[in-house]
C-alpha positions, 0 to 999 in steps of 0.5 A: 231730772225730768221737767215733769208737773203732775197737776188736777184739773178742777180748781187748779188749772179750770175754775170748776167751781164758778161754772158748777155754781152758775149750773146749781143756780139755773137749776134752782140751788142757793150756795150757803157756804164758801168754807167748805170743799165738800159740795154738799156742806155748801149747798146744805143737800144730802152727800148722796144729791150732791154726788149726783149733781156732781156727777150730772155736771161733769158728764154735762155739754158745760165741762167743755167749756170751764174758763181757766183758773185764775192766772193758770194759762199765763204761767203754764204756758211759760212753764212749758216754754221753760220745757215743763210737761203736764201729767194731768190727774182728774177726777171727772168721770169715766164717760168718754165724751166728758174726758175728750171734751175736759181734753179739748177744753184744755188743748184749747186754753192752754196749747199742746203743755199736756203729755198725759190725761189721766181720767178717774170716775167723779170724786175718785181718790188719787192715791193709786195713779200717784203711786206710780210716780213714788218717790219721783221728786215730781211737783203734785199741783191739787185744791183737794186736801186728801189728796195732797197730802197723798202725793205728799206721803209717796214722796211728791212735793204737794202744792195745794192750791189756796181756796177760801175752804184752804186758807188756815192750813198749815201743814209742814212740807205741803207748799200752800200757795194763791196762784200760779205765779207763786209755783211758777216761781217755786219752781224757777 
């Protein structure tokens, strides 16, 4: 079987959340909540504005330069060595510039583990690039719920990443896990 880890980006290799707070705080946003995935909810603003700021963050300089999740680069890098490839899946944008510096921010953190980047528009669903790995055996690495169990319903094994908005799901076959040492040794 092919060592190959199909894996999202924002919360779950890149501590996307920390930076985008840090954003809404400079520009004048109070964070109500940590229970929900959905922007909007926690910020208590229109689902409309906070696609917006989505939007505006990620085409922004500042997606260069996210600090990695939790502890992604260690057992990563150690996947790799044990001679896993990354297929990475990201809904960030369709801007050019924003997907070469998500690459180089990685390329940077985590070294050459990356066979593939795989770019959708903000927010986008990705159940149409995870048809194309259907029925593969492959390891589905995601935070977003939705988008788990799609990878979960074409016949991947999903992971999803545990975040405070996370923690009670139970769901029989999708593997919740806190950190990357537990898929690390998921998989080893």
């Amino acid at each position: 079987m092919e060592k190959i880890i199909l894996t999202d980006v924002d919360g779950v290799l890149l501590d996307w959340d920390g930076s985008f707070d840090n954003w809404m705080k400079i520009n004048g946003f109070k964070k109500y909540s940590n229970e929900f995935y959905d922007v909007a909810s926690r910020y208590k603003i229109t689902k409309d504005k906070s696609r917006k700021l989505i939007r505006k963050f990620n085409e922004s300089s500042e997606i260069g330069f996210l600090n990695p999740f939790r502890d992604s680069i260690n057992y990563v890098k150690k996947l790799n060595n044990k001679g896993y490839k990354f297929h990475c899946i990201t809904s960030l944008s369709n801007n050019i510039y924003s997907q070469k510096l998500r690459e180089i921010n990685l390329k940077n953190l985590f070294g050459d583990c990356f066979e593939k980047f795989i770019f959708l528009d903000v927010s986008e669903r990705k159940d149409k690039v995870l048809k194309k790995y259907k029925n593969r055996g492959y390891y589905w690495i995601e935070d977003k719920l939705e988008n788990a169990l799609d990878g979960l319903n074409l016949g991947l094994k999903s992971i999803l990443i545990e975040h405070q908005y996370s923690k009670k799901i139970k769901i029989e076959n999708l593997i919740l896990v806190k950190n990357w040492k537990e898929i690390y040794e998921i998989l080893i």
